[in-house]
PAZAPA-4460 file (N, C-alpha, C; in steps of 0.05 Angstrom, whole numbers, plus 32768, in hexadecimal, padded with zeros to 4 digits):
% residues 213
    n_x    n_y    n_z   ca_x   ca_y   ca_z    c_x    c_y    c_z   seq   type   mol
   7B47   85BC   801A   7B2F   85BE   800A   7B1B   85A9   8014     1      X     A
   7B02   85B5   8018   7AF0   85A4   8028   7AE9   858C   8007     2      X     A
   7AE0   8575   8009   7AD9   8563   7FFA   7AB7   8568   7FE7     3      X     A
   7AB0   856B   7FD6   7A9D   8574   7FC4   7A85   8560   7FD7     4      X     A
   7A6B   8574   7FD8   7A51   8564   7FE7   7A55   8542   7FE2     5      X     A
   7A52   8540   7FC4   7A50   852B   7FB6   7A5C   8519   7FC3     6      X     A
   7A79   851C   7FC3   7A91   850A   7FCC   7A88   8504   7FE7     7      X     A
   7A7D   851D   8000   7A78   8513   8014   7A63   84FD   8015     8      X     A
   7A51   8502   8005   7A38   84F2   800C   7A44   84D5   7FFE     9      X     A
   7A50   84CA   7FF1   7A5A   84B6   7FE9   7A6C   84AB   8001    10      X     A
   7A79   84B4   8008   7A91   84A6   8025   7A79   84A7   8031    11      X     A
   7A61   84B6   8045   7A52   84A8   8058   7A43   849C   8054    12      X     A
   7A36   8496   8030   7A29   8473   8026   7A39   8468   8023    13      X     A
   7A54   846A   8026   7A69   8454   8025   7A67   8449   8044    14      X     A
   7A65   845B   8060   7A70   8459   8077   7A58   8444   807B    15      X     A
   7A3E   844A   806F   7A1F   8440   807D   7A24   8424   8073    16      X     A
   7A2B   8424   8050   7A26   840B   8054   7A38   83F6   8052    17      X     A
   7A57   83FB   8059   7A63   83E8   806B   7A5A   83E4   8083    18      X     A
   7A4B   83F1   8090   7A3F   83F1   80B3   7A26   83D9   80AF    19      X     A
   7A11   83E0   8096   7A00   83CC   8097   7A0E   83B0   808E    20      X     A
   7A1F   83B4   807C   7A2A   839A   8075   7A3D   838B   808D    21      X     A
   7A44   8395   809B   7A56   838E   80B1   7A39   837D   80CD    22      X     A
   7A27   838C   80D2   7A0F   8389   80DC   79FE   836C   80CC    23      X     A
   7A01   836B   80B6   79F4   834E   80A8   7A05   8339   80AC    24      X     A
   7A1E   8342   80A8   7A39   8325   80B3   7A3A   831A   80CA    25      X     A
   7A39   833A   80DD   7A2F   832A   80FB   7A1E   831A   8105    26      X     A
   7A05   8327   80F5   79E6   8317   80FD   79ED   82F6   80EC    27      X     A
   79F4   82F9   80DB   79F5   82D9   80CE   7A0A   82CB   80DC    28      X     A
   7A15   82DD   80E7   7A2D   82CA   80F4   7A2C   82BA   8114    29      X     A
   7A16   82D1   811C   7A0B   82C7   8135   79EF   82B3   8132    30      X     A
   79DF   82B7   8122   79D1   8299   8110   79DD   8284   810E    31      X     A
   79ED   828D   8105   79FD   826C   8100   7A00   8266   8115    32      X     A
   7A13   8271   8127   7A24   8267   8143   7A21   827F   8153    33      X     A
   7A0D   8278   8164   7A07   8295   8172   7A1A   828D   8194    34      X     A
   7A1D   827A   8198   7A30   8274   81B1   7A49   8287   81AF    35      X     A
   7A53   8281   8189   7A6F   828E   818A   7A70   82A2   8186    36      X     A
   7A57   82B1   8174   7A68   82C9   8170   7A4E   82DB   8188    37      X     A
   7A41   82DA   8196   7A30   82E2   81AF   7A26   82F5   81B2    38      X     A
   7A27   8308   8199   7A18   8321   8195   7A09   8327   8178    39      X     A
   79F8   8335   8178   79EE   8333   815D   79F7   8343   8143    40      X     A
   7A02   8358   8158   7A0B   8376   8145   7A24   8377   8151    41      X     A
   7A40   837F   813D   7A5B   838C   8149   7A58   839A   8165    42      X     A
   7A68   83A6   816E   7A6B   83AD   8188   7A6C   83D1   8178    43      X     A
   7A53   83E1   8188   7A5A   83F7   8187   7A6F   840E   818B    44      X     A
   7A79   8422   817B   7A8E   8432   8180   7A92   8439   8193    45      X     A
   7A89   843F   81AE   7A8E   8450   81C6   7A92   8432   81D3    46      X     A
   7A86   841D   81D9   7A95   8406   81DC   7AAA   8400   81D1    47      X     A
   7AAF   83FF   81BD   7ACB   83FE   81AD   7AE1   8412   81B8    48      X     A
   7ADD   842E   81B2   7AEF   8434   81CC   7AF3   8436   81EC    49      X     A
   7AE9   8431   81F1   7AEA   8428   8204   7AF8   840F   820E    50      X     A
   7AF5   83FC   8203   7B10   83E1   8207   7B1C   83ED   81FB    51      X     A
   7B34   83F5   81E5   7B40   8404   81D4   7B54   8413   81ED    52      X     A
   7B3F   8422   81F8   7B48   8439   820F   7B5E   8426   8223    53      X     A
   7B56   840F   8226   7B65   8401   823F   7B7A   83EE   823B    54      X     A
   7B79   83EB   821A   7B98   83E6   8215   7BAA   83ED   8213    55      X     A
   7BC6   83E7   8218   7BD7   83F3   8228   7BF2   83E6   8210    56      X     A
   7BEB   8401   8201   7C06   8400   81E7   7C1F   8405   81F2    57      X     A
   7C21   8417   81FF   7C3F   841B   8214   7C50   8402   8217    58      X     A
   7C3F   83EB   8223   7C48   83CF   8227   7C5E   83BF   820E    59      X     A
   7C69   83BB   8213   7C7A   83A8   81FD   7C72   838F   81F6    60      X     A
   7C69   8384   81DD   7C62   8371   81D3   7C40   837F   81C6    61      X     A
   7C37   8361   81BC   7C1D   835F   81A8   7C0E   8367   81BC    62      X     A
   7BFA   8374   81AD   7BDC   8371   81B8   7BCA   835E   81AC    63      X     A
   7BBF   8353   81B9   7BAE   8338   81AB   7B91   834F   81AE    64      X     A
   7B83   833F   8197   7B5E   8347   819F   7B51   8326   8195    65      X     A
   7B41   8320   81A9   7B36   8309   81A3   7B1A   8313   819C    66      X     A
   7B0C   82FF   8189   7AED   8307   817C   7AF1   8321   8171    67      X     A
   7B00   8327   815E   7AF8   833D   8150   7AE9   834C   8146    68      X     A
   7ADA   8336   8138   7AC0   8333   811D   7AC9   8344   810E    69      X     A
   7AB9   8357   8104   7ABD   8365   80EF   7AD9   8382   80F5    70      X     A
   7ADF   8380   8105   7AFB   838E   810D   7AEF   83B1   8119    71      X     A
   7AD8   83B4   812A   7ACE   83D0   8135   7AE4   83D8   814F    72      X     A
   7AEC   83C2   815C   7AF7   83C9   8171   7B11   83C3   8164    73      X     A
   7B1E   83B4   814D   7B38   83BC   814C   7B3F   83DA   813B    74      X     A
   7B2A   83DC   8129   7B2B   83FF   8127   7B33   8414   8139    75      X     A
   7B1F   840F   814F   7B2E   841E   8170   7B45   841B   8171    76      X     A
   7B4C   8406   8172   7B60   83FF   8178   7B7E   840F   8169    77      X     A
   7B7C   8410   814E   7B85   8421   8141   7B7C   8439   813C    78      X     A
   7B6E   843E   8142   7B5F   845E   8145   7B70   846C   815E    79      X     A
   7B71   845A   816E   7B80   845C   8189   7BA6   8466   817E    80      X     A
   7BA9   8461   816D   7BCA   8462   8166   7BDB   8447   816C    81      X     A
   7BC6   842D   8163   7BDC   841A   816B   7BE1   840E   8153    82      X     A
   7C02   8407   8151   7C06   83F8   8133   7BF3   83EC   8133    83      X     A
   7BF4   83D9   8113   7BE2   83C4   8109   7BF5   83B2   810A    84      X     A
   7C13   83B4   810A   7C23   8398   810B   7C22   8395   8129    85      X     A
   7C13   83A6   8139   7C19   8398   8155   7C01   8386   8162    86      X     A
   7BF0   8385   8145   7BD8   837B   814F   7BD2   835E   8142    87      X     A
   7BCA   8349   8160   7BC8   8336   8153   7BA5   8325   8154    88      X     A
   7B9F   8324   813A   7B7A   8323   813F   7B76   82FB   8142    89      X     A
   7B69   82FD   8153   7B5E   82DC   8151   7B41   82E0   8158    90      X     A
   7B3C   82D7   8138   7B20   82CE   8136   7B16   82B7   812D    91      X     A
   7AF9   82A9   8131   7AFD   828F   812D   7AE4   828C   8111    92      X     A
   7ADA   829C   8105   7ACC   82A1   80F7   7ADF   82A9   80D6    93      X     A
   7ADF   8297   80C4   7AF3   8295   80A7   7AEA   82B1   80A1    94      X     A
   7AD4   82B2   8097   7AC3   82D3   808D   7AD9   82E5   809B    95      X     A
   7AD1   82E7   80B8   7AD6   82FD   80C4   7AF1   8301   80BB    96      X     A
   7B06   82E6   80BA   7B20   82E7   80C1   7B2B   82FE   8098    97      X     A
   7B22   82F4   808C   7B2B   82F8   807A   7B1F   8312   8075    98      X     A
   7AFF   8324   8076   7B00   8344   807C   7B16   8348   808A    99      X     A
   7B22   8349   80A5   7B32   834C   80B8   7B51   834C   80AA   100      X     A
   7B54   8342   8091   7B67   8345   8087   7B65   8357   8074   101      X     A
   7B55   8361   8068   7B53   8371   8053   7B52   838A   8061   102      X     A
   7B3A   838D   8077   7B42   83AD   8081   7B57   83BB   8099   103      X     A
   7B66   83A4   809D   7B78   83BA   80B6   7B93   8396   80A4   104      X     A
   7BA1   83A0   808D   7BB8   8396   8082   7BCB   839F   8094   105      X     A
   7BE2   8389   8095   7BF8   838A   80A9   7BF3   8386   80CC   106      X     A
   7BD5   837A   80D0   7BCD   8373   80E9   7BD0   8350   80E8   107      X     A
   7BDD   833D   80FB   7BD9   8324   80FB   7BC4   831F   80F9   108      X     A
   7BB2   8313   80EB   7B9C   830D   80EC   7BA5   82E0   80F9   109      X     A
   7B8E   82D3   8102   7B96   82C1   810C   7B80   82B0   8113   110      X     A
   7B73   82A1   80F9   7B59   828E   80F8   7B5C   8278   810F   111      X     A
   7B4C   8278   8127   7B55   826A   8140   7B43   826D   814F   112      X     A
   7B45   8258   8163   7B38   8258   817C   7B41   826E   8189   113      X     A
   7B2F   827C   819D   7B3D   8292   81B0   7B38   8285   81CC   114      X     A
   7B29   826D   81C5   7B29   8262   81EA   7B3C   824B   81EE   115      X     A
   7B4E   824A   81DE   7B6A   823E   81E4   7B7D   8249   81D8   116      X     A
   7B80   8267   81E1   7B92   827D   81D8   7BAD   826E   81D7   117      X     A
   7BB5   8260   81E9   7BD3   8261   81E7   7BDA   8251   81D6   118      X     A
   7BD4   823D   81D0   7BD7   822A   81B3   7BD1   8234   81A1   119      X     A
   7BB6   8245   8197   7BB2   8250   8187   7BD6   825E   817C   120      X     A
   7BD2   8276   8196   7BEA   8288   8192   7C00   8275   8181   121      X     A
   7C0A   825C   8197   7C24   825E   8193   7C21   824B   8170   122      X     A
   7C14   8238   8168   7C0B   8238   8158   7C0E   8245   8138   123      X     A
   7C03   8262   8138   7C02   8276   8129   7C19   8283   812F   124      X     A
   7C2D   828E   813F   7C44   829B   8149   7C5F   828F   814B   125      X     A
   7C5E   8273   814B   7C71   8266   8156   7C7B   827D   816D   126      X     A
   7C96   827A   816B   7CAB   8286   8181   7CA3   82A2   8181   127      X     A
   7C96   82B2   8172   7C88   82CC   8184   7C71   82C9   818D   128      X     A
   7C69   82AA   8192   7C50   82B1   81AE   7C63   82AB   81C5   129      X     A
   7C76   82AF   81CB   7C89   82AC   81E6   7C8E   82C1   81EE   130      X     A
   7C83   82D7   81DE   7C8A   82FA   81E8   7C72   8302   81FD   131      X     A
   7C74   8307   8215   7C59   8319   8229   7C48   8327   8216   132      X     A
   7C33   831F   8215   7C24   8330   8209   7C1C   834C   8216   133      X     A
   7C11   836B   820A   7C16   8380   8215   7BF0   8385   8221   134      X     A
   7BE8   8373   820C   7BC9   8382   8213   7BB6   835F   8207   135      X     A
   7B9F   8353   8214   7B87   8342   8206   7B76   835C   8202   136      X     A
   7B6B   835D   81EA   7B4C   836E   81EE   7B3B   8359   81E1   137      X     A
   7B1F   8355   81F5   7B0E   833B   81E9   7AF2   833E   81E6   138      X     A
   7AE4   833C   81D5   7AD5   833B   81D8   7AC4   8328   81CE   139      X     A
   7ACE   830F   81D7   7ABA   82EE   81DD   7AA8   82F2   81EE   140      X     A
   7A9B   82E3   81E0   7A81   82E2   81F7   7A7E   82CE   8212   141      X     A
   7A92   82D2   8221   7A99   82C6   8235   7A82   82BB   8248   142      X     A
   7A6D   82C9   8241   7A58   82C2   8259   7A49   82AD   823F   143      X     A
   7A49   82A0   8231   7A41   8291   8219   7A4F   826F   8223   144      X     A
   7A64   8272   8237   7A74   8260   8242   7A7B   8255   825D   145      X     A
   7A7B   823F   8269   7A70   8234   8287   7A81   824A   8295   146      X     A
   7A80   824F   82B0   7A93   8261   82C4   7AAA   8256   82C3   147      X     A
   7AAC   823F   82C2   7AC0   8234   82BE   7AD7   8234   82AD   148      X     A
   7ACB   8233   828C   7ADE   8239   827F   7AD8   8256   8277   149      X     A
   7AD5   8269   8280   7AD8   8280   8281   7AF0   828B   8290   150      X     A
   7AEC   8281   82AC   7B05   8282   82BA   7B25   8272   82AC   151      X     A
   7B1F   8267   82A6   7B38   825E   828D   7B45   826F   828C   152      X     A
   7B2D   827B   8271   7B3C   828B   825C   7B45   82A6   8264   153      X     A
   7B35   82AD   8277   7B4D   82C4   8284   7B60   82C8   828B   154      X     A
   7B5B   82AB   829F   7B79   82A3   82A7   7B8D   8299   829D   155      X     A
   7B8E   828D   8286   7B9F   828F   826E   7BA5   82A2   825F   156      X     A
   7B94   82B4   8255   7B9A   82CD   824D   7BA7   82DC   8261   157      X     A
   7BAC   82D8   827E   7BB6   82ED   828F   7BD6   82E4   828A   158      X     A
   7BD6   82C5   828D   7BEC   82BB   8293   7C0A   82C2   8273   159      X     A
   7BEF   82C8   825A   7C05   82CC   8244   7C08   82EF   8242   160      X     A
   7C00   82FF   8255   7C03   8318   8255   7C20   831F   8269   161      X     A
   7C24   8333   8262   7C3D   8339   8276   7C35   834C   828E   162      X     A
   7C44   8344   82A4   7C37   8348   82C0   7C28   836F   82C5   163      X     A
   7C11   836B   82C7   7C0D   8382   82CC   7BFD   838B   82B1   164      X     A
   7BFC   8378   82A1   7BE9   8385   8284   7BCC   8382   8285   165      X     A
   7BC0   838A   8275   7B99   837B   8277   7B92   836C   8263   166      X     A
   7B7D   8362   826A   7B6D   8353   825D   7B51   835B   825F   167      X     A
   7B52   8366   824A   7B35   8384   824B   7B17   8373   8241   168      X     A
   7B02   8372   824D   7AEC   835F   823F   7AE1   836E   823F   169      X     A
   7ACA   8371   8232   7AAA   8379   8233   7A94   8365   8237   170      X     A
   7A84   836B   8244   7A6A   835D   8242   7A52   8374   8249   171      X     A
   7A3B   835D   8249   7A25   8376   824E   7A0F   836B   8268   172      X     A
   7A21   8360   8272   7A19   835A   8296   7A21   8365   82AB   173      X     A
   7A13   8370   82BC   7A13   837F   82D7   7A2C   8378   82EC   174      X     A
   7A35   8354   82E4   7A47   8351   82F0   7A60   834A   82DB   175      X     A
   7A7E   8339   82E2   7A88   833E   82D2   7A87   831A   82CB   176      X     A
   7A99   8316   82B0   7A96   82F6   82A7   7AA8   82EE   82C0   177      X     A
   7AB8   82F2   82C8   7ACC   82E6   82D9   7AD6   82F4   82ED   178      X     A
   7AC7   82EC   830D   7AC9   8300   8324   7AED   82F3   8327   179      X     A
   7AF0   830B   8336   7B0D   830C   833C   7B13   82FC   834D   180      X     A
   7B2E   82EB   834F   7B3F   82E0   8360   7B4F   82ED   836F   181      X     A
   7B4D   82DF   838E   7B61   82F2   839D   7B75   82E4   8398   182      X     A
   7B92   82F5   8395   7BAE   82E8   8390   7BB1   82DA   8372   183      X     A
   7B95   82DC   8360   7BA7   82D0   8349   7B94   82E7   8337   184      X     A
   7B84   8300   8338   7B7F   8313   8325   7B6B   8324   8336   185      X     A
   7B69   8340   832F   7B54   834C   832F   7B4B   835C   8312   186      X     A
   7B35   8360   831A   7B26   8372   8307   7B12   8389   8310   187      X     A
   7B16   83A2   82F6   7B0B   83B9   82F6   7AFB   83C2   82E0   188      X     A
   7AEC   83D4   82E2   7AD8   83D9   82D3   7AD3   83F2   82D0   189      X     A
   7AC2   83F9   82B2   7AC1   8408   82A9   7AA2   8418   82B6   190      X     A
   7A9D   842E   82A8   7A83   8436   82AB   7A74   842A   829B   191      X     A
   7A52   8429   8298   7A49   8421   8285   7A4A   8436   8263   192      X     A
   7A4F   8426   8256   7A52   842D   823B   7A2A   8435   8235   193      X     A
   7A24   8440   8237   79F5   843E   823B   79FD   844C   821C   194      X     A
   7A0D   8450   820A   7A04   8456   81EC   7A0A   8440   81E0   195      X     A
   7A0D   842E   81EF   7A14   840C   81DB   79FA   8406   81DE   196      X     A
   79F4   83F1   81C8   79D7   83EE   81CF   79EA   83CA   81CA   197      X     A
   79D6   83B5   81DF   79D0   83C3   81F4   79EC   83C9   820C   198      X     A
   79E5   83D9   8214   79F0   83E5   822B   7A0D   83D6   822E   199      X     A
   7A1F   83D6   8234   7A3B   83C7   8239   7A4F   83D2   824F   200      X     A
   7A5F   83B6   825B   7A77   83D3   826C   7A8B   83C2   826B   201      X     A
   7AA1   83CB   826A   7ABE   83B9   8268   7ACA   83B2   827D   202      X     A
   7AD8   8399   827D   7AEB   838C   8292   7B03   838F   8293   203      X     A
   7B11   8399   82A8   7B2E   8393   829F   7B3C   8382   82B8   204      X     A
   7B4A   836C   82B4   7B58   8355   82C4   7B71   835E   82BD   205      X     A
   7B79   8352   82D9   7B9B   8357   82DA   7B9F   8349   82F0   206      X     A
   7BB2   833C   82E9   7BC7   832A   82F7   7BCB   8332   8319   207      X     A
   7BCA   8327   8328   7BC9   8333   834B   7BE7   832C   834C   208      X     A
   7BF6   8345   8362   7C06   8348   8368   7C08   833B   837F   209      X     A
   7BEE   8330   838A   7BEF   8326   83B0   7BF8   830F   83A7   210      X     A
   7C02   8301   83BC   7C05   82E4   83C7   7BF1   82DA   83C1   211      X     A
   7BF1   82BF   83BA   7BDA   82A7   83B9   7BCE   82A2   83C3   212      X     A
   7BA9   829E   83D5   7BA0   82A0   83E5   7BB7   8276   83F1   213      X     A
***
């Protein structure tokens, strides 16, 4: 039985205005600290799946997502068919952290730095941050951060993944946050996402199989 007009039009002023309210958290959140959280508005849905798309549940162990915010891309994420106990959120924003617990329950949620993932991790996990992780999906604003420590955090995130997994980014630059290493990663890319406003395309890094230059 289809749902009475009424009832419909109430769930999609329900859908709008969690969307604007989700959209006012961001904007105040990037006011405040626009370095950290680096965008003004959540990450649009076709962006959202799209990293979503390139994690790789098959894999054994957690999936981390770093910079959550308001949880659009861990929706994908579970929209996608992946548990919520396999998901572990680190965000560094209290607000965010605590929505993030209320709407996707039975997901780790994990108030933390995400640019010193592995303390963070082990930290919040004890002895299950020693498990390979299966999938990073991130979306920090990496280009908000010197080349330098950009290159880090990939490479730390590569190093707590298990061989052959990704570490899926987005940004909304022509090139990527972190050109590839020969012998210690490469990376691949998506098409452009042109219904994200603005415009976006995803990264995916993985661990190189070659020898060390």
């Amino acid at each position: 039985m289809e749902p009475a007009p009424q009832t419909s039009r109430r769930r999609i002023a329900g859908r709008v205005s969690s969307k604007i309210l989700d959209e006012m958290r961001f904007f105040r959140s990037w006011v405040e600290s626009p370095l950290k959280t680096g965008a003004v508005s959540p990450s649009g849905p076709a962006l959202a799946a799209m990293m979503a798309r390139h994690a790789e549940p098959d894999r054994e162990g957690p999936i981390v997502e770093l910079g959550p915010g308001t949880g659009v891309v861990t929706a994908a994420l579970a929209k996608r068919g992946i548990p919520l106990r396999r998901l572990v959120l680190v965000e560094f924003n209290p607000a965010f952290c605590k929505l993030l617990k209320k709407r996707f329950p039975g997901a780790t949620v994990i108030e933390g730095d995400a640019y010193a993932l592995g303390d963070t991790l082990k930290a919040a996990l004890g002895d299950r941050a020693e498990k390979p992780l299966a999938s990073i999906v991130s979306s920090l604003p990496l280009f908000s951060r010197p080349p330098a420590a950009r290159r880090d955090m990939v490479d730390v995130g590569l190093k707590l993944l298990a061989p052959g997994a990704p570490f899926v980014q987005f940004s909304y630059a022509l090139v990527p946050p972190v050109p590839p290493e020969h012998g210690r990663f490469g990376v691949d890319k998506s098409s452009w996402i042109v219904n994200n406003f603005p415009p976006a395309r995803v990264w995916i890094y993985r661990r190189s199989d070659a020898p060390a230059a």
